[in-house]
mmCIF file of the N, C-alpha and C atoms, coordinates in Angstrom:
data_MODEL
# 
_entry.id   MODEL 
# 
loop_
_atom_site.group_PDB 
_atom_site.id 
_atom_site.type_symbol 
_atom_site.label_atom_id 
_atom_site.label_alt_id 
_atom_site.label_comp_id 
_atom_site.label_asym_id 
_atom_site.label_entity_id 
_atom_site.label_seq_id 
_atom_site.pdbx_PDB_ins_code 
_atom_site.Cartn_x 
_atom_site.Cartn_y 
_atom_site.Cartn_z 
_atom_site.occupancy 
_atom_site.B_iso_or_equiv 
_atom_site.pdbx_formal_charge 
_atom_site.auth_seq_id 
_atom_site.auth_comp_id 
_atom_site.auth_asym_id 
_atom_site.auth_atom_id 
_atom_site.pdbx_PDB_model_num 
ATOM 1   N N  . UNK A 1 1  ? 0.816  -1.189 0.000   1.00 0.00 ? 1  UNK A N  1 
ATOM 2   C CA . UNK A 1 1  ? 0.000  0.000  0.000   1.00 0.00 ? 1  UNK A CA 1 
ATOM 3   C C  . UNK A 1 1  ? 0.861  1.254  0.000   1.00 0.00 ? 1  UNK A C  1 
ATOM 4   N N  . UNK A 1 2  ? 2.165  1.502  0.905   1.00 0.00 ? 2  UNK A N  1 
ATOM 5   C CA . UNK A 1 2  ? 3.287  2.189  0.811   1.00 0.00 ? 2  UNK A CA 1 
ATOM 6   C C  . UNK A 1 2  ? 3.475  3.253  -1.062  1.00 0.00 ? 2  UNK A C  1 
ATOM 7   N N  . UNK A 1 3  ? 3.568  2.286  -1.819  1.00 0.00 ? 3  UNK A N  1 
ATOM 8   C CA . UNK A 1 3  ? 3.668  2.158  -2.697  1.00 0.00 ? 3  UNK A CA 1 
ATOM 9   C C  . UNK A 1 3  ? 2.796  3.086  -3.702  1.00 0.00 ? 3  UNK A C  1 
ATOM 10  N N  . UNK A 1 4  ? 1.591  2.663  -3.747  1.00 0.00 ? 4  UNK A N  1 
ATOM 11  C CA . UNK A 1 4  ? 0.333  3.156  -4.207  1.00 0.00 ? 4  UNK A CA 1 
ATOM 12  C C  . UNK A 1 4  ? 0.094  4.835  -3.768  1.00 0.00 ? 4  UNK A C  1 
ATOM 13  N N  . UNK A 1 5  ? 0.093  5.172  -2.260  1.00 0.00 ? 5  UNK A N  1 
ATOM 14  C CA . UNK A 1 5  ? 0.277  6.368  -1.632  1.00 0.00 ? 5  UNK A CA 1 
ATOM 15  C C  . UNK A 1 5  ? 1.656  7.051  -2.056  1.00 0.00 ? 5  UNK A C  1 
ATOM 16  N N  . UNK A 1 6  ? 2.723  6.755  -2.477  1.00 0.00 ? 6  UNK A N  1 
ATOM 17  C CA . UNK A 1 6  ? 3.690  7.494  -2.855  1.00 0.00 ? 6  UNK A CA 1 
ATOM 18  C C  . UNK A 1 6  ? 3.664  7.787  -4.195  1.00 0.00 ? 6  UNK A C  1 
ATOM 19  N N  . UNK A 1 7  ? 2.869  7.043  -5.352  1.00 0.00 ? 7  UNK A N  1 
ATOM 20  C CA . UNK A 1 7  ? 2.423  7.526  -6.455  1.00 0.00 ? 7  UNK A CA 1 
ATOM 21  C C  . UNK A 1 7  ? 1.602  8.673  -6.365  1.00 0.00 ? 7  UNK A C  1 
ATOM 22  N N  . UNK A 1 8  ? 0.578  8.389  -5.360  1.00 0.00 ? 8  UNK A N  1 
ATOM 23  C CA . UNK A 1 8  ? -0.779 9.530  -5.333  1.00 0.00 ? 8  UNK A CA 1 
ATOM 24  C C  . UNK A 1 8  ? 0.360  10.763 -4.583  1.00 0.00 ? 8  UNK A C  1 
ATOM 25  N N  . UNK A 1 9  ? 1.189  10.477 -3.784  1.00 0.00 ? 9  UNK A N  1 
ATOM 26  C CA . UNK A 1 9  ? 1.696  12.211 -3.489  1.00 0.00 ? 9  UNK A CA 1 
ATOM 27  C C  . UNK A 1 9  ? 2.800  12.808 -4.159  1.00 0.00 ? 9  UNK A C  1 
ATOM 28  N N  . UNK A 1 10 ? 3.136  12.155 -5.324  1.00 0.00 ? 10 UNK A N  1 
ATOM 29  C CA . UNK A 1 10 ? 4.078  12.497 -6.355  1.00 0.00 ? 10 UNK A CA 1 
ATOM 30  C C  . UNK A 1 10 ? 3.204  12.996 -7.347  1.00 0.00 ? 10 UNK A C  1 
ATOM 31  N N  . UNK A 1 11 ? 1.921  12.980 -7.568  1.00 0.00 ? 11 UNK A N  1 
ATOM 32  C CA . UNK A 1 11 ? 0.990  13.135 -8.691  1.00 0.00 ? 11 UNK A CA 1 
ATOM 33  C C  . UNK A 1 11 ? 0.387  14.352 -8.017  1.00 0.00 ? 11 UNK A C  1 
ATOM 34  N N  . UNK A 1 12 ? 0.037  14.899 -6.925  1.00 0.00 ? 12 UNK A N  1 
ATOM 35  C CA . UNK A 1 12 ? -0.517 16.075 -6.223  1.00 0.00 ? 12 UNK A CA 1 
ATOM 36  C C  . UNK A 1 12 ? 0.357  17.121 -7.018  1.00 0.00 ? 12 UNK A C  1 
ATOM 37  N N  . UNK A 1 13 ? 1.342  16.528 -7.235  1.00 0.00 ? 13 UNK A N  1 
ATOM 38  C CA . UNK A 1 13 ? 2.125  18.295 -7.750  1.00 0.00 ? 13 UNK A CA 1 
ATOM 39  C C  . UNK A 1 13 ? 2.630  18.226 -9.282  1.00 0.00 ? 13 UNK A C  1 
ATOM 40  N N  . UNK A 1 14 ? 2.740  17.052 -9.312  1.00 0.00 ? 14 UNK A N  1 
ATOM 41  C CA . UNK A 1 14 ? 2.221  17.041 -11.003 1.00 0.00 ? 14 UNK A CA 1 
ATOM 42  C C  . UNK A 1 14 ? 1.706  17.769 -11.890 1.00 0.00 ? 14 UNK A C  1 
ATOM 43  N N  . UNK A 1 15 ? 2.396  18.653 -12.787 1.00 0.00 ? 15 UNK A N  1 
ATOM 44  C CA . UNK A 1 15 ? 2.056  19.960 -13.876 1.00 0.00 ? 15 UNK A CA 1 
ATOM 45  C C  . UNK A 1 15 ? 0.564  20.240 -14.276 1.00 0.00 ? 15 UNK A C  1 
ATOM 46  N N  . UNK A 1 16 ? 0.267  18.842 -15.145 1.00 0.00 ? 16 UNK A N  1 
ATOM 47  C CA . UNK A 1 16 ? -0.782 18.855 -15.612 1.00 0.00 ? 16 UNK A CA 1 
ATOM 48  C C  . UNK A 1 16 ? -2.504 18.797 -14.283 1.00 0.00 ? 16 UNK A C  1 
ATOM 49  N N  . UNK A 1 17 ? -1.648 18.651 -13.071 1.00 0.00 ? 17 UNK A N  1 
ATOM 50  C CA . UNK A 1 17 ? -2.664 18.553 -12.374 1.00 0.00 ? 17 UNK A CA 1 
ATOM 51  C C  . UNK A 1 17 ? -2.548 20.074 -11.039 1.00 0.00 ? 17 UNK A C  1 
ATOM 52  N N  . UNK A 1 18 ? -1.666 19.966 -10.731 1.00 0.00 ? 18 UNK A N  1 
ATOM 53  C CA . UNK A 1 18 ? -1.517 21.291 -9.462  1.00 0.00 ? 18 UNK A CA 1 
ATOM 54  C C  . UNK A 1 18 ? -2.093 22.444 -9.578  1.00 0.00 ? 18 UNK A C  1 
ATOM 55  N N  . UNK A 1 19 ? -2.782 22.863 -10.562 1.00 0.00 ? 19 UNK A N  1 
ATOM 56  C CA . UNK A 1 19 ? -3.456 24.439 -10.086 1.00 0.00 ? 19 UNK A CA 1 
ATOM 57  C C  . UNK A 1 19 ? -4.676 23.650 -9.559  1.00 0.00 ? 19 UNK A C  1 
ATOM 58  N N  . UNK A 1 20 ? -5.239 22.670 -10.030 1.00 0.00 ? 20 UNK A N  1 
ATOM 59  C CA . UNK A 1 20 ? -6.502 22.017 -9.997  1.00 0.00 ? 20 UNK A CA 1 
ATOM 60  C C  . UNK A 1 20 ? -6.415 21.379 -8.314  1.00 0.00 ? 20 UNK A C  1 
ATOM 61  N N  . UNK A 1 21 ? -5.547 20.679 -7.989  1.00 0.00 ? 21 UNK A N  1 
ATOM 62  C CA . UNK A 1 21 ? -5.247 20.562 -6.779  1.00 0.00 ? 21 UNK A CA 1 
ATOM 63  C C  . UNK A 1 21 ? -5.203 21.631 -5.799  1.00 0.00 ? 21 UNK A C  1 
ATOM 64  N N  . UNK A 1 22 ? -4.356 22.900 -6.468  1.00 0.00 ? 22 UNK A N  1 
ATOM 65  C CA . UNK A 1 22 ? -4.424 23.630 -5.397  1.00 0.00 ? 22 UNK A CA 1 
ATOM 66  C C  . UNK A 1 22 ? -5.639 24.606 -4.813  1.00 0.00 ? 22 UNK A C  1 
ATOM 67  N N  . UNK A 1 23 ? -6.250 24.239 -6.183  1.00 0.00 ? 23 UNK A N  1 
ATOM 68  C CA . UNK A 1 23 ? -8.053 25.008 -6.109  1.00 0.00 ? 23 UNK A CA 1 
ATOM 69  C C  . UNK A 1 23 ? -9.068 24.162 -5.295  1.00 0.00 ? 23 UNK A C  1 
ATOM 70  N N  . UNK A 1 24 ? -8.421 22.972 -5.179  1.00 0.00 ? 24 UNK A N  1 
ATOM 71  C CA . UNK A 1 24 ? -9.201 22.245 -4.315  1.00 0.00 ? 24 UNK A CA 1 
ATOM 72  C C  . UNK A 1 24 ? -9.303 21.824 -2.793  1.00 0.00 ? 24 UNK A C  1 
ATOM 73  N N  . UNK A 1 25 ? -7.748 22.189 -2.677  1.00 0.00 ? 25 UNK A N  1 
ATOM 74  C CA . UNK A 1 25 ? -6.752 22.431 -1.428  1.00 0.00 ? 25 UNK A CA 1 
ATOM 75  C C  . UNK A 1 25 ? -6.260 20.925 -1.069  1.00 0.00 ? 25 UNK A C  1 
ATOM 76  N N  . UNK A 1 26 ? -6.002 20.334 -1.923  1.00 0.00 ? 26 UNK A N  1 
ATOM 77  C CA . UNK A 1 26 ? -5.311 18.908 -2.317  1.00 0.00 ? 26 UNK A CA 1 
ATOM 78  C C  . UNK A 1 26 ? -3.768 19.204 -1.671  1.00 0.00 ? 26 UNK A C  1 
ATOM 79  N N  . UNK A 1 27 ? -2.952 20.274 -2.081  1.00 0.00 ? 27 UNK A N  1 
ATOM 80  C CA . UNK A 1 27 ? -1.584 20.691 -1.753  1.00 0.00 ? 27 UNK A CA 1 
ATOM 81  C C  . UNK A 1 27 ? -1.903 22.448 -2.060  1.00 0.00 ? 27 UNK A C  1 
ATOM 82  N N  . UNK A 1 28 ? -1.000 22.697 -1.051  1.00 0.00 ? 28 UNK A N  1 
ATOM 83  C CA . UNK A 1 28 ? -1.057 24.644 -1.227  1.00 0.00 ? 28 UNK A CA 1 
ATOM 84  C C  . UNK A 1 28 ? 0.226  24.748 -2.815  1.00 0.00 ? 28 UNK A C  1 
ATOM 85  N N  . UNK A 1 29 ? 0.477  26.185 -2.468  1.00 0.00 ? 29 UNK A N  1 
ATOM 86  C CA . UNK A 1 29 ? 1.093  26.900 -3.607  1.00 0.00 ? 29 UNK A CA 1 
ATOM 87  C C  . UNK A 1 29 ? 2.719  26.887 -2.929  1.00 0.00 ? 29 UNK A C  1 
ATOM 88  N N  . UNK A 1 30 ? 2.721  27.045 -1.917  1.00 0.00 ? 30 UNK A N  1 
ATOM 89  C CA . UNK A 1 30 ? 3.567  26.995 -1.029  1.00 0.00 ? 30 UNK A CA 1 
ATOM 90  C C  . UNK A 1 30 ? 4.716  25.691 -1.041  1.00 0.00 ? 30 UNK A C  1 
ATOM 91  N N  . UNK A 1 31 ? 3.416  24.685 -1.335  1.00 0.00 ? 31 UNK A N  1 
ATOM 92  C CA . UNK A 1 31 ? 4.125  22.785 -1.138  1.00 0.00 ? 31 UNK A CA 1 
ATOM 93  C C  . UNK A 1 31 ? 4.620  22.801 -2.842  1.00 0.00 ? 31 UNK A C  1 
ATOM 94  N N  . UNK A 1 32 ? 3.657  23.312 -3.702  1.00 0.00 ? 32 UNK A N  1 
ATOM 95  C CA . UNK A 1 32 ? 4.170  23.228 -4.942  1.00 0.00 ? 32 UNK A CA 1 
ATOM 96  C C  . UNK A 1 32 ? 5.854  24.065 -5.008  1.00 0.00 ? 32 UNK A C  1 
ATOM 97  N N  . UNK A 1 33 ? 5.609  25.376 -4.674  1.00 0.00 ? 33 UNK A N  1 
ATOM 98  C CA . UNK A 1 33 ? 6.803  25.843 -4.481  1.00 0.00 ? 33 UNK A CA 1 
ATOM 99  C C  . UNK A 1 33 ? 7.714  25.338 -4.350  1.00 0.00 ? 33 UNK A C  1 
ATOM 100 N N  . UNK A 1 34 ? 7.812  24.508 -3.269  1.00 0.00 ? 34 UNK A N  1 
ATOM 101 C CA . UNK A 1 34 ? 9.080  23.921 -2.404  1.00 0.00 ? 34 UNK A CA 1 
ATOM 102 C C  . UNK A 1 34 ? 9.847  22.806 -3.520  1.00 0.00 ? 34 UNK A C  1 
ATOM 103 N N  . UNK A 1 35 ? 8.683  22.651 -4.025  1.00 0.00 ? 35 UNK A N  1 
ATOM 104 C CA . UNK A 1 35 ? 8.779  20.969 -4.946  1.00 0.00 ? 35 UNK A CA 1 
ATOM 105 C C  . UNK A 1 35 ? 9.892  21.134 -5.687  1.00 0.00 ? 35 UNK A C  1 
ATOM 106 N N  . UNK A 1 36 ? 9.145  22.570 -6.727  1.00 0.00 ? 36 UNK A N  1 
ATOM 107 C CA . UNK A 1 36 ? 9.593  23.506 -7.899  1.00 0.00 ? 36 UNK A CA 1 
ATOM 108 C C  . UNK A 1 36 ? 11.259 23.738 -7.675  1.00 0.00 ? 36 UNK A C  1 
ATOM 109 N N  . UNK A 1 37 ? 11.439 23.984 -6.302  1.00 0.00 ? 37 UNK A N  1 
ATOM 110 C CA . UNK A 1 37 ? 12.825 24.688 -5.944  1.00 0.00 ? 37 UNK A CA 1 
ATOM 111 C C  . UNK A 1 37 ? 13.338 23.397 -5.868  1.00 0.00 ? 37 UNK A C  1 
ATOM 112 N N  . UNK A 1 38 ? 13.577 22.246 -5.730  1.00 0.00 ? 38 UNK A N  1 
ATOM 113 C CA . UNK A 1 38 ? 13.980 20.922 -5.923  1.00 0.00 ? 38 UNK A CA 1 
ATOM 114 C C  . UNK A 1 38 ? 14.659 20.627 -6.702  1.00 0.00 ? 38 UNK A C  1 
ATOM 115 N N  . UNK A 1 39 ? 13.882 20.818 -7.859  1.00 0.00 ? 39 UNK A N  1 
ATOM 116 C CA . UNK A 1 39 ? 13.799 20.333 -9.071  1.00 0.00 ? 39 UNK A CA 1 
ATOM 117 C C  . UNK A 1 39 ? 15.610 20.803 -9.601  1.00 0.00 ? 39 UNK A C  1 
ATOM 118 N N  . UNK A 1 40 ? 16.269 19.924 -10.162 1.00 0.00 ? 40 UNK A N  1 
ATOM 119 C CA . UNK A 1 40 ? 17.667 20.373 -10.789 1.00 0.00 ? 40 UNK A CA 1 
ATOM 120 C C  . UNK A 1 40 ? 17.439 21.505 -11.782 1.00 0.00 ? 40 UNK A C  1 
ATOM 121 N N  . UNK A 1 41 ? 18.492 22.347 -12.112 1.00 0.00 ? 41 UNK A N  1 
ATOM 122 C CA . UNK A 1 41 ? 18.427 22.931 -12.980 1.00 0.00 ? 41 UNK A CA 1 
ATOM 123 C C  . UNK A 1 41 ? 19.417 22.157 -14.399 1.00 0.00 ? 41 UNK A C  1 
ATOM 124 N N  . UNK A 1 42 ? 18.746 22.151 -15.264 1.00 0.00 ? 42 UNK A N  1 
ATOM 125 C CA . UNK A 1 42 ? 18.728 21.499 -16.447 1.00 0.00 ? 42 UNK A CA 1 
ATOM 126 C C  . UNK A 1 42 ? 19.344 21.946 -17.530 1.00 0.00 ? 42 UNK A C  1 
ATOM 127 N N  . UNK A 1 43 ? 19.206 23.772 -17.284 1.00 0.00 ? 43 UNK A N  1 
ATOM 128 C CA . UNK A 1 43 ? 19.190 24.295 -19.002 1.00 0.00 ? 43 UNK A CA 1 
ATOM 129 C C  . UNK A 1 43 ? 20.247 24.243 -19.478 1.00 0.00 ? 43 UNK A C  1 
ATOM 130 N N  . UNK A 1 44 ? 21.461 23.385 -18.813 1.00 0.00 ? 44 UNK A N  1 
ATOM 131 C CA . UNK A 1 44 ? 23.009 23.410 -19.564 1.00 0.00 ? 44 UNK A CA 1 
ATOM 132 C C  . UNK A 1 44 ? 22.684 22.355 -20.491 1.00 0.00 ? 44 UNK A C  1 
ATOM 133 N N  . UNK A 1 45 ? 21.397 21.289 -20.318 1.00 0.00 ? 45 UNK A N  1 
ATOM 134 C CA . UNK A 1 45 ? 21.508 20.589 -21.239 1.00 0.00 ? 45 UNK A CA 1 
ATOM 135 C C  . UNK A 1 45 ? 20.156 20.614 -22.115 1.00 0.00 ? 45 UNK A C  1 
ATOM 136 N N  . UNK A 1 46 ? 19.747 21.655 -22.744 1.00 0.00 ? 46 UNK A N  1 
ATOM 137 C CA . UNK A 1 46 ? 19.094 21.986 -23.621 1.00 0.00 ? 46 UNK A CA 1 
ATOM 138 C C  . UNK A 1 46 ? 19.678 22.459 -24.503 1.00 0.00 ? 46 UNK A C  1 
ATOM 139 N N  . UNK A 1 47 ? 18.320 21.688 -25.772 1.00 0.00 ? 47 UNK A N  1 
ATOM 140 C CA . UNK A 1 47 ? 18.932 22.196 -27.253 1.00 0.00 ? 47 UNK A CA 1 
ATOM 141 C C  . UNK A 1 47 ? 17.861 23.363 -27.737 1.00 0.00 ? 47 UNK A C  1 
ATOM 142 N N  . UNK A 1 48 ? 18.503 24.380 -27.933 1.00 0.00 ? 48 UNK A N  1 
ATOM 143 C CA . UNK A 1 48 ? 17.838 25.611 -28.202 1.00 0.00 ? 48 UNK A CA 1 
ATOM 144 C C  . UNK A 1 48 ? 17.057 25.005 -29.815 1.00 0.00 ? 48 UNK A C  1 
ATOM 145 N N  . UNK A 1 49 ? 16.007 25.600 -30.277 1.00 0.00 ? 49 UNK A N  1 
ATOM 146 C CA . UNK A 1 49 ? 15.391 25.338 -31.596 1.00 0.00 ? 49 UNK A CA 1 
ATOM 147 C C  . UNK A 1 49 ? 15.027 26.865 -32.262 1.00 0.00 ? 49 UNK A C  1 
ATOM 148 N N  . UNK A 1 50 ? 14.725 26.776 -33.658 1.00 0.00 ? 50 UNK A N  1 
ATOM 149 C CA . UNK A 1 50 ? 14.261 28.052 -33.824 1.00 0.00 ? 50 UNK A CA 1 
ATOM 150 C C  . UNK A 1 50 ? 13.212 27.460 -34.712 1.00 0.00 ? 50 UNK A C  1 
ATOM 151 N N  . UNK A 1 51 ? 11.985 27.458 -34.257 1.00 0.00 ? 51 UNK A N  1 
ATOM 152 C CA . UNK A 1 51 ? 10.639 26.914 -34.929 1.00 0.00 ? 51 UNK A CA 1 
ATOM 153 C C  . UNK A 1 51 ? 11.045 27.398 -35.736 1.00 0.00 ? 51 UNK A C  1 
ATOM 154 N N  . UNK A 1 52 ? 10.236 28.459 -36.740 1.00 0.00 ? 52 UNK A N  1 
ATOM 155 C CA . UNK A 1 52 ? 10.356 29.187 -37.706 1.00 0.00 ? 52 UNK A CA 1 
ATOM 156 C C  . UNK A 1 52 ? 11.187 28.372 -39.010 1.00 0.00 ? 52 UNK A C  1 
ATOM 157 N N  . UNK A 1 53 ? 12.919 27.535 -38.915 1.00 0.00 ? 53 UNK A N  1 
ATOM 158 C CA . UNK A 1 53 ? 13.321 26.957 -39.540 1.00 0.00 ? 53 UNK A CA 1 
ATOM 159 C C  . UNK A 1 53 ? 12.511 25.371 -39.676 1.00 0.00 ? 53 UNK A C  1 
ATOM 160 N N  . UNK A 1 54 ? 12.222 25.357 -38.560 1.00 0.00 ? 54 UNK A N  1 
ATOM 161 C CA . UNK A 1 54 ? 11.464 23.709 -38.506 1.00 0.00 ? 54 UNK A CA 1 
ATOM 162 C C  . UNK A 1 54 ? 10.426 23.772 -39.645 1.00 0.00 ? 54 UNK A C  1 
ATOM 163 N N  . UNK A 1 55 ? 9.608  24.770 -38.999 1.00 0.00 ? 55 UNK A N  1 
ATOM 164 C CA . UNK A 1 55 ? 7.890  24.727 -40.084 1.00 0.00 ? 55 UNK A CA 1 
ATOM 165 C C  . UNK A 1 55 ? 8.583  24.739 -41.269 1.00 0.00 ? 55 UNK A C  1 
ATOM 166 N N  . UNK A 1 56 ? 9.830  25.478 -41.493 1.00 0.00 ? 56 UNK A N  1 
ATOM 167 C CA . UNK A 1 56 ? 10.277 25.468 -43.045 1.00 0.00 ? 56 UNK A CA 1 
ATOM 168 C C  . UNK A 1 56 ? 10.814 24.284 -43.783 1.00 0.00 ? 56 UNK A C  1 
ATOM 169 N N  . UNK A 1 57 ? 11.617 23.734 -42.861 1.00 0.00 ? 57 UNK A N  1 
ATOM 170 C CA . UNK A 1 57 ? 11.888 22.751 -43.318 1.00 0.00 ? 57 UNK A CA 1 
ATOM 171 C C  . UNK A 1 57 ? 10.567 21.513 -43.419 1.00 0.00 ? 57 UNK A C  1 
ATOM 172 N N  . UNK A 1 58 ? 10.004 21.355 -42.461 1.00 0.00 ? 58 UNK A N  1 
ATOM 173 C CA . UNK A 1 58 ? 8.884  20.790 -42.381 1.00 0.00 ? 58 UNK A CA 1 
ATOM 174 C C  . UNK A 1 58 ? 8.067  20.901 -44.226 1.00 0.00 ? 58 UNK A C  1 
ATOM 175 N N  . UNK A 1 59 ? 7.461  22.168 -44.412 1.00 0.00 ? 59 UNK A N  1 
ATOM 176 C CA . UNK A 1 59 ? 6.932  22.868 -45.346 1.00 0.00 ? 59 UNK A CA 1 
ATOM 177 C C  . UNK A 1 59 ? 7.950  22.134 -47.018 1.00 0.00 ? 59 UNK A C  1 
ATOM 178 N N  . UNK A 1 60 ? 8.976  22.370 -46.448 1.00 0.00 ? 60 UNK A N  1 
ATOM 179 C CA . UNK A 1 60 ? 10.034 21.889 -48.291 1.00 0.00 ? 60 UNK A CA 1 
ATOM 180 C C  . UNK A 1 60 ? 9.928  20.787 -48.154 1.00 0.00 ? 60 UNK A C  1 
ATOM 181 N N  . UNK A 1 61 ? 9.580  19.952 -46.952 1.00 0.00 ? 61 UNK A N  1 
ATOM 182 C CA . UNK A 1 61 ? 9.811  18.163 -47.424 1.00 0.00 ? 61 UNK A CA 1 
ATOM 183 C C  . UNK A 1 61 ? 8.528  17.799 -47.675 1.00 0.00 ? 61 UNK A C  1 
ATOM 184 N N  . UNK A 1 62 ? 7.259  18.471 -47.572 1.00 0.00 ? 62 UNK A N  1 
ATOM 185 C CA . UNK A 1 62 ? 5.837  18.066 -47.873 1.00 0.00 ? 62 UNK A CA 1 
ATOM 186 C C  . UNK A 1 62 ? 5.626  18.407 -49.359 1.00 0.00 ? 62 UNK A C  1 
ATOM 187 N N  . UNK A 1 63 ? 6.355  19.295 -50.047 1.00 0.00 ? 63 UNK A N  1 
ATOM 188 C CA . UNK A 1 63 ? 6.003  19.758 -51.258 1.00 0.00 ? 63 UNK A CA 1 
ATOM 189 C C  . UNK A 1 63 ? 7.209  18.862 -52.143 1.00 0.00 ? 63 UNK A C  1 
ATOM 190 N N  . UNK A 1 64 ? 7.874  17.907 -52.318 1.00 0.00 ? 64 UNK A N  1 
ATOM 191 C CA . UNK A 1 64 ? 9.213  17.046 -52.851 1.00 0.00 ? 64 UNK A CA 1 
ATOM 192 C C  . UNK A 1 64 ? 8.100  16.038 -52.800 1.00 0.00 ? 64 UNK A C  1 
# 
């Protein structure tokens, strides 16, 4: 059961779900916060994109 309950309080702050939670008072803004500040910072390993070339390229391989 351990188990099951540590899914459900990993999912309380879960993106697609936490404003909805916090409107419900499931977890405050506060607990999300804390979560948020956790979280590693990442952006050394992001690849920057520039849509704009994508749709284009996208766009020249649909018309070939």
């Amino acid at each position: 059961m351990a188990l099951l309950h540590e899914a459900v309080e990993e999912k309380k702050l879960d993106v697609r779900v936490a404003e909805r939670n916090i409107s419900r008072g499931v977890t405050t803004a506060d607990e999300l916060q804390k979560a948020l500040d956790k979280l590693p910072d990442d952006s050394d390993n992001a690849q920057w994109v520039n849509i704009e070339s994508l749709l284009k390229d996208e766009s020249s391989d649909s018309t070939h």
